[in-house]
C-alpha positions, -999 to 999 in steps of 0.1 A, spaced: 479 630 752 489 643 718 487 673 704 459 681 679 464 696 648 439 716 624 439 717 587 427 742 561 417 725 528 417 743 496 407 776 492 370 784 481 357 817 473 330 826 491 313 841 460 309 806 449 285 790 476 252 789 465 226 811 483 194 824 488 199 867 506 173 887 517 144 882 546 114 887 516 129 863 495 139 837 516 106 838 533 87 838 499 107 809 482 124 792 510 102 790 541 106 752 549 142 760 560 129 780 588 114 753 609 120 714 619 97 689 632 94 705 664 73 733 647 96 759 661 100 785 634 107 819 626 97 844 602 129 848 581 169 851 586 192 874 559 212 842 543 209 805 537 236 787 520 240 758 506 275 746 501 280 715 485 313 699 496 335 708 530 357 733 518 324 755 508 311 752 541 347 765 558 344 797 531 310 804 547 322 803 585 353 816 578 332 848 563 306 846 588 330 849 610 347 878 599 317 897 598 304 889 628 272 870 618 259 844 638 254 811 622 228 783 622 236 744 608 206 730 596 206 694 581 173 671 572 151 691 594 139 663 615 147 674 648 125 679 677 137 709 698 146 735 671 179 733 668 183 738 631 159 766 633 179 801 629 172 824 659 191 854 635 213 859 610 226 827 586 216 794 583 237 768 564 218 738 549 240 708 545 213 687 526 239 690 496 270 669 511 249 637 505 276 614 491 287 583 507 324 587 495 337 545 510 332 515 519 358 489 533 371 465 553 391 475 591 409 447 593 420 451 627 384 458 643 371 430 616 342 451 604 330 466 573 328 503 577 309 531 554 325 569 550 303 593 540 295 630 537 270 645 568 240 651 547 236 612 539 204 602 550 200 569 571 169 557 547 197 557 518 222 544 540 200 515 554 191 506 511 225 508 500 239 481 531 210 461 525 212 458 486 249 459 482 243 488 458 261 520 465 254 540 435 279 568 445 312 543 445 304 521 413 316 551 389 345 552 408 379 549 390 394 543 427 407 503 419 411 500 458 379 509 461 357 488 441 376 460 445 360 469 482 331 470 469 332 437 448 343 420 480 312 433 498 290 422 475 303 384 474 299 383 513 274 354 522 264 376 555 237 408 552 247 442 571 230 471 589 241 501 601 225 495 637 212 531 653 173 532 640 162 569 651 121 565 645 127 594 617 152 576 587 148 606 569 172 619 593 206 627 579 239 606 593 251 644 606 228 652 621 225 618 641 262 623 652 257 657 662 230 647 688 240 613 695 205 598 682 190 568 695 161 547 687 145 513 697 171 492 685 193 510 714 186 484 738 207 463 722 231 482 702 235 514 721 232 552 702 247 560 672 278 573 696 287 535 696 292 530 662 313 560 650 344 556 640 361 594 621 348 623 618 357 658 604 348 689 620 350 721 608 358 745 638 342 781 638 373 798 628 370 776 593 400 751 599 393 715 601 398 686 628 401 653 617 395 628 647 396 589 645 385 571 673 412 560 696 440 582 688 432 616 711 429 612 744 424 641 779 450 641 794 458 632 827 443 669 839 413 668 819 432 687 789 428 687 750 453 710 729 445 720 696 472 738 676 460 755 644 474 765 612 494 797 623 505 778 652 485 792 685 473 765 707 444 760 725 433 740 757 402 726 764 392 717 795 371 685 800 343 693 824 343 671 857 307 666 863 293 627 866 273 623 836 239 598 845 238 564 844 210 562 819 212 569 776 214 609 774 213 635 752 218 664 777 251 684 776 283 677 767 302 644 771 325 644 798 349 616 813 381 609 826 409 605 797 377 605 771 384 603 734 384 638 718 357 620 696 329 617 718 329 652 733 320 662 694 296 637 693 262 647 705 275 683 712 248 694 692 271 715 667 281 736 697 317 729 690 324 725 649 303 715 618 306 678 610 311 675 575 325 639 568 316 608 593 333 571 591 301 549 609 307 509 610 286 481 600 270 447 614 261 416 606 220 414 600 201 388 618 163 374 609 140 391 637 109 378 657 87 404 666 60 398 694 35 422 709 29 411 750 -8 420 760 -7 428 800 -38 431 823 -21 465 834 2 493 830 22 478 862 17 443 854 38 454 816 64 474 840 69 441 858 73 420 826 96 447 814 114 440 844 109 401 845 124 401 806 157 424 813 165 399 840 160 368 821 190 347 817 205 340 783 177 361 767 192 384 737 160 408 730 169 436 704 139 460 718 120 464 742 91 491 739 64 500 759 24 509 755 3 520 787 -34 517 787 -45 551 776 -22 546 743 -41 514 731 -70 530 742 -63 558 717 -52 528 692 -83 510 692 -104 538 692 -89 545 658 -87 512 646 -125 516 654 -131 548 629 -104 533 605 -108 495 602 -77 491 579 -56 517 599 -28 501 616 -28 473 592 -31 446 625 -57 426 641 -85 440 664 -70 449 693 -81 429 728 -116 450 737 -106 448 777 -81 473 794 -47 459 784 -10 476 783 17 461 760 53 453 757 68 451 719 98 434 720 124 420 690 147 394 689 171 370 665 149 341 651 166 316 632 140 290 625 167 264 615 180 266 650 178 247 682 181 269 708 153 302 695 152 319 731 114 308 734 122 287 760 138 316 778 107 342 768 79 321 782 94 316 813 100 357 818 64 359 807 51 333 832 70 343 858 45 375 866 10 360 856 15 362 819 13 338 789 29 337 755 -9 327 740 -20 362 745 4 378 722 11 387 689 43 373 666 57 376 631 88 368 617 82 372 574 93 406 562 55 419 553 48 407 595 75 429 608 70 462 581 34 456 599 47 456 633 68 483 625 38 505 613 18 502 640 45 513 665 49 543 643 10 547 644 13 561 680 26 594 677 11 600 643 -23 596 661 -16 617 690 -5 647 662 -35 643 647 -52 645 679 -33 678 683 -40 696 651 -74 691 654 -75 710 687 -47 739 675 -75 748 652 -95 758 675 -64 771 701 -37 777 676 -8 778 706 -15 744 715 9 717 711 21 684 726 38 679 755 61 651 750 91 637 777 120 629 772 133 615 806 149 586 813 161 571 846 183 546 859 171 506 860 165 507 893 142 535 894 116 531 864 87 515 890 92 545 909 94 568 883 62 547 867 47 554 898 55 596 897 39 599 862 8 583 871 2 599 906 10 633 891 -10 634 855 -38 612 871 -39 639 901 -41 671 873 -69 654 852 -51 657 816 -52 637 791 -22 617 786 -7 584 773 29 569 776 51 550 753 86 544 739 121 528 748 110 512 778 142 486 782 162 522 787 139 532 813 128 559 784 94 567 781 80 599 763 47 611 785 29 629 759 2 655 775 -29 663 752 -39 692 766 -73 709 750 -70 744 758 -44 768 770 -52 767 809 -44 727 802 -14 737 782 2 758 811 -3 730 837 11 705 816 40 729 811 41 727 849 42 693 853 62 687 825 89 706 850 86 688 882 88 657 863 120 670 848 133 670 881 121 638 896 141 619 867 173 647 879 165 637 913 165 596 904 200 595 888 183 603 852 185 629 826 162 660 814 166 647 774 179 608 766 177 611 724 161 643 714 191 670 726 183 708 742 185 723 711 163 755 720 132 741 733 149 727 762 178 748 773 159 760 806 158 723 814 194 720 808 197 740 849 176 712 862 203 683 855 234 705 859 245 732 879 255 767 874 295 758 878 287 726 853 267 747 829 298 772 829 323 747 824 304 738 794 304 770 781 342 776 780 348 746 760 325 764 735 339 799 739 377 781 737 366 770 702 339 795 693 353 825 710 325 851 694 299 826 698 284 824 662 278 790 655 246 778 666 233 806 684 204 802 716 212 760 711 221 743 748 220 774 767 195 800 776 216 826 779 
C-alpha cells in the first residue's frame, strides 16, 4: 500500500467565482438549478456558484467549509433521484469545466484515451470520437499534443467511448460519480470499466489525483491519505459482500480494491471530481433486431436461451413485456408516424431488442448462432425486425427511447388532475439465476394489486425498471408499498435496491433494505474520515 498524498493548486480568491446570492434572486432567475430529472426540487438555497476551472471550485469548498455551509454538486441535471438538488445552503454547478483538455495514445494498455474536465457532456464526447474533431485541442500550441491528435485522425479504425447512459446530455462527472450504465453494459460493463484518472477535490479543498493501478487497501482494508500540512488519515474499506449483479447502491468495497473505484460511483459523498481520464474503443458496424415473443415468459426464456448461446457476441439485450407494446401500439395508433417503425404485430406479443457486430463482408455474422437461440424455445428469426444502415439503427434507437417518454406523458396527464402523482419506476436488478423468479414476483404481485403497470429495460443484466402508473393517490401509496417489498425480494435474491440510477435522496431509505445498520455505519466513517463536518452533499446516500 502507499501512501497518498494531497495537493493544493494555486490559490484562487474566492471573490472571483462567479455567483448568483440570495433565495429571491436565485429563485426568480435561476430556478432550473433547483431540480433534476427526478422532479425533486426545492424552493430556493442562499448561493450557486459556478466556478469555471478546478482551483475555483477548491476556493468555494475551502470557504464553505470554513463557514460551515453545507454544500451541494450539481452537474447536467439529468439525474433521477435528486441528488444534485440542494436540500439547504450552496449548490455548485460544474456545467462550466466543459473542456476536453487530451487525447493520446497509452502505449502499454494499447488504447486511445480522452482527458477531460467533469462537465463534458457524453453527446460532445460521443461527436468529437466519432468525427476526429476535438475543437478544444486544435488551438493548442502543445506540439505533443496535436501531433496526438494528427495521429488519431490518420487511424483507419472508428472509436467510441463505450458507457451509453439513455440520457447523453449527461455530463462525463456526473457519470463517474454514480457509476452510470446503459444498454450497451451487457457488453462493455458501466462506465466504472473504462476509467482510467481522476481528480478529486476532498471537502477540506485539497486535491487527490488517482490513476488506476497505483493505490491499493492494504492488507487490513486501509487507505492513508496525508495532506498538505502533513496529518494523515486512514480509511477504512468496508467489509460487506457487494452483489453479484451491476449496482449503484453504496460504496464500493473489496479486498485490496484500487483507491479509484471507492470514488467512483460514491455519488460525490467523498470529493468533487473535477478532471477524469476515460479510454476509448474500437467501433464496430451493428445489427439491430427486434424478437417478437407470444409472451412475457416465452421473451424471459429467449433472453435466457440467447445468454447461453455459444460463440454469440450480442452488444444488448433489452426487454419489452406485453403491457409496454400494448402502450406502444396504442400510440402508434393515435400517432401514425410516432415511433418512426412499422405497425406493430396486432396479437399480444413481448419483445427482446438485441445488438450485435455485423460485418456484411464477413463469413462467420453470428446468424447462424442467433437462429438457433431463437428456435431453440419456439421462436423464429421471420418474426422479427432488423437494420443494419445508420437511418435503421437511429430508428431503432428512437423507438426504445419512445417508452419512457410515453409513460411520462401518461403521467402528466394524470398529475393534472392529482398534482402529487408521479411514476413509480425500479431499479432492481438480480443475479442470472434468479430473473425467472424475480419475473415471476413482479407479475404475481402488481397483477394481484390491480395497477397499471409495464416493464422494460437491461434485461441481459437481469435489470428491469417496473414502472407503476398509478391514477390517483390511494394507487400511488400502494405502489409505494409494493415498490418496497419488491425492494426486498431483489435484497433477498442476491440483488441490489438501485443497479444505474444511485440513492441520491429519493432512495436513501432503501439503502437499509440491502445493507445493514453496522454496513450503513461503516459507510459513513469513510465519509466522516474525509468530510468530517459533513457538508458536501448533504441528505445524499443516507437518511439520516
Amino acid at each position: 500500500m502507499h501512501e497518498i498524498k494531497s495537493t493544493v493548486e494555486k490559490q484562487i480568491a474566492f471573490s472571483e467565482v462567479t455567483r448568483a446570492e440570495g433565495r429571491e434572486c436565485i429563485q426568480s432567475e435561476f430556478l432550473s438549478y433547483l431540480s433534476d430529472e427526478s422532479k425533486l426540487s426545492v424552493e430556493s438555497c442562499d448561493y450557486i456558484f459556478f466556478p469555471k476551472n478546478e482551483a475555483e471550485v477548491a476556493a468555494v469548498v475551502c470557504e464553505m467549509s470554513r463557514l460551515g455551509i453545507p454544500l451541494t454538486v450539481s452537474g447536467a441535471r439529468t439525474g433521477l433521484v435528486g441528488g444534485g438538488v440542494p436540500s439547504k445552503g450552496a449548490l455548485m454547478s460544474l456545467e462550466r469545466l466543459d473542456r476536453v483538455q487530451a487525447l493520446y495514445f497509452n502505449t502499454c494498455a494499447k488504447e486511445w484515451r480522452v482527458q477531460a474536465q467533469c462537465g463534458v457532456s457524453l453527446a460532445n464526447i460521443k461527436i468529437m470520437v466519432a468525427n476526429k474533431r476535438f475543437s478544444d485541442l486544435e488551438s493548442s500550441s502543445d506540439q505533443k499534443l496535436l501531433s496526438a491528435l494528427r495521429e488519431f485522425r490518420l487511424e483507419p479504425m472508428e472509436y467510441i467511448y463505450p458507457p451509453d447512459p439513455t440520457e447523453m446530455s449527461a455530463s462525463l462527472g456526473g457519470t463517474v460519480a454514480t457509476n452510470a450504465s446503459g444498454a450497451r453494459t451487457y457488453r462493455y460493463g458501466p462506465t466504472r470499466d473504462w476509467v482510467r484518472a481522476i481528480r478529486a477535490v476532498l471537502p477540506n479543498g485539497e486535491v487527490l489525483e488517482i490513476p488506476r493501478g497505483k493505490y491499493f487497501a492494504s492488507t487490513s482494508g486501509k487507505f492513508t491519505i496525508i495532506d498538505t500540512k502533513g496529518q494523515s488519515r486512514q480509511l477504512h474499506v468496508p467489509d460487506y459482500p457487494m452483489p453479484r449483479t451491476k449496482n449503484t447502491a453504496g460504496f464500493y468495497a473489496a479486498p485490496h480494491m484500487d483507491l479509484i473505484d471507492l470514488f467512483i460511483g460514491s455519488e460525490g459523498m467523498l470529493g468533487i471530481i473535477t478532471f477524469i481520464e476515460v479510454a476509448l474503443c474500437p467501433h464496430e458496424h451493428k445489427c439491430s433486431l427486434m424478437l417478437f415473443a407470444d409472451s412475457d415468459e416465452q421473451a424471459i426464456a429467449l433472453v435466457e436461451s440467447l445468454r447461453s448461446q455459444s460463440g454469440l457476441q450480442l452488444d444488448m439485450l433489452e426487454f419489452f413485456s406485453q403491457k409496454a407494446i400494448d402502450l406502444l401500439r396504442e400510440r402508434q395508433t393515435q400517432e401514425t408516424a410516432a415511433l418512426g417503425m412499422p405497425p406493430l404485430p396486432e396479437q399480444n406479443v413481448a419483445a427482446v431488442f438485441i445488438e450485435l457486430p455485423f460485418d456484411p463482408l464477413a463469413e462467420d455474422m453470428n446468424f447462424a448462432r442467433l437462429a438457433e437461440a431463437v428456435e431453440r424455445v419456439g421462436l423464429s428469426l421471420d418474426h422479427s425486425w432488423a437494420g443494419y444502415e445508420p437511418r435503421e439503427l437511429t430508428r431503432f434507437k428512437v423507438f426504445r427511447h419512445a417508452l419512457p417518454e410515453t409513460v411520462n406523458h401518461l403521467v402528466a396527464e394524470r398529475k393534472r388532475q392529482y398534482p402529487a402523482l408521479h411514476k413509480l419506476g425500479t431499479d432492481l436488478a438480480v443475479p442470472d439465476d434468479k430473473l425467472q423468479p424475480m419475473w415471476a414476483v413482479y407479475r404475481q404481485e402488481l397483477d394481484r394489486a390491480g395497477l397499471q403497470w409495464l416493464a422494460f429495460g437491461h434485461v441481459g443484466n437481469n435489470h428491469l425498471h417496473i414502472n407503476i402508473i398509478p391514477q390517483d393517490p390511494e394507487e400511488m401509496s400502494r405502489g409505494l408499498e409494493i415498490y418496497s417489498s419488491l425492494a426486498a425480494q431483489a435484497v433477498a435474491f442476491g440483488g441490489t435496491v438501485s443497479a444505474e440510477h444511485g440513492i441520491g435522496k429519493l432512495k436513501a431509505n432503501f439503502l437499509k433494505e440491502m445493507f445493514s445498520e453496522r454496513d450503513i455505519a461503516r459507510m459513513k466513517a469513510v465519509k466522516h474520515t474525509l468530510d468530517p463536518q459533513g457538508l458536501l452533499n448533504p441528505g445524499n446516500v443516507f437518511s439520516s
